[in-house]
C-alpha positions in Angstrom: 0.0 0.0 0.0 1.3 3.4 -0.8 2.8 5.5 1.5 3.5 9.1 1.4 6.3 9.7 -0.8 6.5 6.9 -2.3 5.3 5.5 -5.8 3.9 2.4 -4.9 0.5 1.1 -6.3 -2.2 2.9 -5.0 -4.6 0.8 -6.5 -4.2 -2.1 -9.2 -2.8 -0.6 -12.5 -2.3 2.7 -11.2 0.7 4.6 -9.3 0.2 7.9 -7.4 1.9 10.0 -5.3 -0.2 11.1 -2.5 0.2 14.8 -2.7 -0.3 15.3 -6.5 -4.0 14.7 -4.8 -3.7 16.2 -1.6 -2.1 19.4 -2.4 -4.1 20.9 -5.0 -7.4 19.3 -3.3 -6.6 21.5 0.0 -5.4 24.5 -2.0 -8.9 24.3 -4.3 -11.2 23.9 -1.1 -9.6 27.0 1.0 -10.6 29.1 -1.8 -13.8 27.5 -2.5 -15.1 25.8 1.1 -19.2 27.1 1.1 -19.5 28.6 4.5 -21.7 25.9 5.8 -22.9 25.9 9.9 -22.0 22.8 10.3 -18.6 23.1 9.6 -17.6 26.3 11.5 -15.5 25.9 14.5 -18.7 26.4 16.8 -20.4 23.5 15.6 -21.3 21.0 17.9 -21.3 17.6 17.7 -24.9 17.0 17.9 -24.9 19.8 15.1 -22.6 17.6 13.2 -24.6 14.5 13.3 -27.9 16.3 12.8 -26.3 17.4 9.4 -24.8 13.9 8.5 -28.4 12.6 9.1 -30.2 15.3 7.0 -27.9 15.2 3.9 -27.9 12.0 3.2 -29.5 11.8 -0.4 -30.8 15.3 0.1 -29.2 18.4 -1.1 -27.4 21.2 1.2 -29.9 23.8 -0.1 -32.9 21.8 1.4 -31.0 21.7 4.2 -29.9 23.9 5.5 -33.6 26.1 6.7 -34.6 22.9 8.1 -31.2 22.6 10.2 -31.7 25.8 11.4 -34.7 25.7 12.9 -34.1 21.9 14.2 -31.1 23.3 16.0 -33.2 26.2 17.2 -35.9 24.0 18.4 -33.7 21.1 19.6 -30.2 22.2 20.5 -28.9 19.0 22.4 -30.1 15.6 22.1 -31.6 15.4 25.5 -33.9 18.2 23.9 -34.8 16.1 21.2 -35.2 13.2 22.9 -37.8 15.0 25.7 -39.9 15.1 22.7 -42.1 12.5 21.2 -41.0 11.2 17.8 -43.8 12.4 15.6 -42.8 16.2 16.4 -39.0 14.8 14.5 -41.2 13.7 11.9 -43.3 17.3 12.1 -40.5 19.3 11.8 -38.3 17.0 9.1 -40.8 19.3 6.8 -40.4 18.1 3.0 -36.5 16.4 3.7 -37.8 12.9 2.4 -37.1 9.7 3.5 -38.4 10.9 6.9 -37.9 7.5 8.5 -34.4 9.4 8.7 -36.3 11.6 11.9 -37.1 8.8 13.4 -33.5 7.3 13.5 -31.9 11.1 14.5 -34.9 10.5 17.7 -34.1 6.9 19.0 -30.4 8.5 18.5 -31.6 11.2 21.1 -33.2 9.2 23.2 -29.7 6.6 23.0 -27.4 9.5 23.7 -29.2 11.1 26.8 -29.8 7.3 28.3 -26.5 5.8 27.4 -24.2 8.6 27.1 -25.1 11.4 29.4 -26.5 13.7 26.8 -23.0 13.7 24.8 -22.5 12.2 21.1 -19.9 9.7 21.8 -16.7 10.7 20.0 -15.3 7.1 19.7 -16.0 5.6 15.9 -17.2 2.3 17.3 -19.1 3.8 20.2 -21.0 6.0 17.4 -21.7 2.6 15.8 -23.7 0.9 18.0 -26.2 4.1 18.4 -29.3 3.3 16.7 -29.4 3.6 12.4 -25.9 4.9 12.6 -23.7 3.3 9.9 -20.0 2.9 8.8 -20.3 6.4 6.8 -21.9 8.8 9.4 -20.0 7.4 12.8 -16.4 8.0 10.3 -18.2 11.3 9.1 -19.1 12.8 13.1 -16.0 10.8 14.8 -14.0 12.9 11.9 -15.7 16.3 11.8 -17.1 16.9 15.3 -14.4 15.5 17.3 -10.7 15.6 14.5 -10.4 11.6 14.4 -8.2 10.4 11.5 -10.9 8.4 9.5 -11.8 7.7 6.0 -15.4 9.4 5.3 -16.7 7.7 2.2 -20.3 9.3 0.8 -21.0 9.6 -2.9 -19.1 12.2 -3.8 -15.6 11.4 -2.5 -16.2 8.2 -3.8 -16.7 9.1 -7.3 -13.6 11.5 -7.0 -11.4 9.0 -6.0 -12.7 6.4 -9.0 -12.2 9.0 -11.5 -9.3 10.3 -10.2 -7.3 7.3 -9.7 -8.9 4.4 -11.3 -10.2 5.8 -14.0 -13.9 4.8 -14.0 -16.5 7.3 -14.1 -18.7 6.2 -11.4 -17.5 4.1 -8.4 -19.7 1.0 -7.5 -22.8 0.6 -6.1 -22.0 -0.6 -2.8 -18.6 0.6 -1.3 -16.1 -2.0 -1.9 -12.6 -3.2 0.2 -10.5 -1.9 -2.6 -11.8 1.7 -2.3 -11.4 1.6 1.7 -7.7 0.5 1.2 -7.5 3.6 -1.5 -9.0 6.2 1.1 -7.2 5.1 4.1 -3.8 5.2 1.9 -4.8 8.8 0.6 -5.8 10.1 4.2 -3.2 12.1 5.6 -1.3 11.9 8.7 -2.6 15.0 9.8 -5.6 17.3 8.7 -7.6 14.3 8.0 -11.4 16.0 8.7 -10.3 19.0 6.6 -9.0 16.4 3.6 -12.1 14.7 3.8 -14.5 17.6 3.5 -12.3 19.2 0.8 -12.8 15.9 -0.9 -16.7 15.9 -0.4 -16.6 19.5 -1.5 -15.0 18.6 -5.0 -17.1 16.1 -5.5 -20.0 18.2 -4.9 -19.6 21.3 -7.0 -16.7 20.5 -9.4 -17.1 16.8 -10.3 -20.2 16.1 -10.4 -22.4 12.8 -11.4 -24.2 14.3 -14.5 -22.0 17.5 -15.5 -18.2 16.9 -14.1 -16.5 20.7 -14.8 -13.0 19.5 -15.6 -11.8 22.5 -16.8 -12.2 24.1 -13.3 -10.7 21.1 -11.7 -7.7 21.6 -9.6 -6.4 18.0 -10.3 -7.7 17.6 -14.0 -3.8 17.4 -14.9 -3.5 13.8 -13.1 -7.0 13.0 -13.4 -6.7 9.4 -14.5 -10.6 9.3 -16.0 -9.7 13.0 -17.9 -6.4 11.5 -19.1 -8.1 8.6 -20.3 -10.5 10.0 -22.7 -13.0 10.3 -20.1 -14.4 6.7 -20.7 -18.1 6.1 -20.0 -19.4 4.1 -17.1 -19.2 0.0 -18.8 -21.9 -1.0 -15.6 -25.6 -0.9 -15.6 -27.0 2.4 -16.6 -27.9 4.8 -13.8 -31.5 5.9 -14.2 -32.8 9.0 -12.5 -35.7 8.0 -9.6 -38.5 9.3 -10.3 -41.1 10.2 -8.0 -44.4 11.5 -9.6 -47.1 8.7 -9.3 -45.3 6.6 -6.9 -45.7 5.1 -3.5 -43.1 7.4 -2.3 -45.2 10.5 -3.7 -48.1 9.5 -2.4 -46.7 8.6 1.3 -44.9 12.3 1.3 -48.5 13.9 0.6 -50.1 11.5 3.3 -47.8 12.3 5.7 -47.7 15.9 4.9 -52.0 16.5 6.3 -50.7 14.4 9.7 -47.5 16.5 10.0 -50.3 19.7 9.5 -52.6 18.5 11.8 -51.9 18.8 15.6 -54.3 16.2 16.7 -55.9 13.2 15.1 -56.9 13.4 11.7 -60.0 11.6 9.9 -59.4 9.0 7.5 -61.7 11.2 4.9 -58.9 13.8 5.2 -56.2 11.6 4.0 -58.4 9.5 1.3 -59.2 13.5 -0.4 -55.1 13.7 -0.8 -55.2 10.9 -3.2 -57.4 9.4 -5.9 -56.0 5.5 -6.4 -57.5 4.0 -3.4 -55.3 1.2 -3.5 -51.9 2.8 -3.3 -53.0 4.9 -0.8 -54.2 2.2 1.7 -50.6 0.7 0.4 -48.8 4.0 1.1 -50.9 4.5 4.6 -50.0 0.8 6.0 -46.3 1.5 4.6 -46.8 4.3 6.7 -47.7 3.0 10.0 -45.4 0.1 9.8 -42.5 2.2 9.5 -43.5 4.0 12.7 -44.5 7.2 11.1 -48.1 7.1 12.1 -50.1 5.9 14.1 -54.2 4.6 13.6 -56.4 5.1 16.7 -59.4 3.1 17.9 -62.1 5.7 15.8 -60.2 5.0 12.6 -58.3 8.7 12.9 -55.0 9.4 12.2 -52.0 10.8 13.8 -48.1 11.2 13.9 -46.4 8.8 16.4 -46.6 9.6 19.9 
């Protein structure tokens, strides 16, 4: 495995040196870091892990508001957790995949009881809190707390497999070979800021759909670029869509119970959507998830 300095493989087929990455990386993202209030050196760690949480699949635009005002209205965990989980699910507002509030509560709730109130800071302690996986305890152990760990989301991933493999999109599922790579890229010191400078690139200069190479700051050892920019050989990578579909119809469902602040009548949620049968589909999906709950007078309501 390569070390700094040296010119040993990196990965099969390919030799880099370390800072011909590195370098340019941390030069590009102190000129180019978006002042984000997660990342600011008053961010706490249950600030840090709210944010891991929200922006998973969901874009920084969308949220950020929502952040805010959850950090406002919940500013520890033991806050949070004092709460039932439907008012996580209230205020996750139009996030999606709000089974995310739901984990961020038990999380709360695992934190205060468990912990004393304080997000753990150890990468394995942060694994064994509820929904927390491999990414977002490296992610908080890394940006709340300055541990040296490699912080693998989408966009460092596709970096690093254009940048060194020459692929255009990494794999589906994160795979041992790009572990090795990251942990053999990850500096001795400054790890946290190399991995959000890393995240950063991926997110507004190499993109999925419309990579900007030209205002790359490693395009001249790009191994993809240098290749001819070869197309992905794997299964093609559809778009989701979302009009007309279960998830759609859940979101607008869930939207009159997050309105409501009491128990709402099933006539209420039937006049949301016409195709009866997805939406007794979507409504079940609903309440076996533990986003809703039915009571005794066949009304309605977030979970208590």
């Amino acid at each position: 495995m390569g070390t700094e300095g040296d010119d040993t493989p990196l990965y099969p087929g390919r030799v880099v040196e370390p800072n011909l990455l590195r370098t340019p990386i941390l030069d590009w993202y102190a000129a180019n870091a978006r002042d984000l209030p997660w990342r600011r050196p008053d961010a706490t760690p249950w600030g840090v892990l709210v944010s891991e949480i929200m922006l998973q699949q969901t874009p920084v635009v969308r949220v950020l508001p929502v952040w805010e005002e959850w950090m406002a209205r919940w500013p520890t965990p033991k806050a949070l957790a004092a709460e039932p989980s439907g008012e996580a699910v209230r205020h996750w507002g139009r996030l999606g995949y709000p089974r995310r509030a739901l984990r961020l509560h038990a999380c709360a709730q695992a934190i205060t009881e468990e912990h004393g109130g304080e997000v753990p800071s150890d990468h394995a302690t942060l694994l064994g809190l509820p929904g927390i996986g491999e990414y977002t305890a490296a992610a908080v152990a890394s940006f709340a707390y300055g541990g040296r760990h490699a912080v693998l989301d989408t966009n460092v991933r596709r970096v690093f497999a254009r940048a060194v493999t020459a692929v255009e999109y990494p794999p589906t599922a994160t795979s041992a070979a790009e572990r090795r790579l990251a942990e053999a890229l990850l500096p001795a010191v400054g790890a946290p800021t190399w991995g959000v400078a890393v995240m950063e690139l991926g997110a507004l200069v190499c993109t999925a759909r419309s990579p900007r190479c030209a205002d790359c700051p490693i395009a001249g050892s790009c191994a993809w670029r240098l290749a001819g920019k070869p197309p992905h050989d794997g299964p093609e990578r559809k778009g989701q869509t979302y009009a007309g579909t279960d998830r759609q119809c859940r979101g607008r469902l869930l939207a009159v119970l997050r309105a409501a602040h009491g128990p709402v009548p099933k006539a209420a949620l039937d006049a949301v959507w016409d195709d009866a049968v997805q939406r007794e589909r979507a409504l079940d999906g609903l309440i076996t998830d533990g986003l809703a709950e039915v009571l005794d007078n066949d009304t309605y309501q977030l979970p208590r």
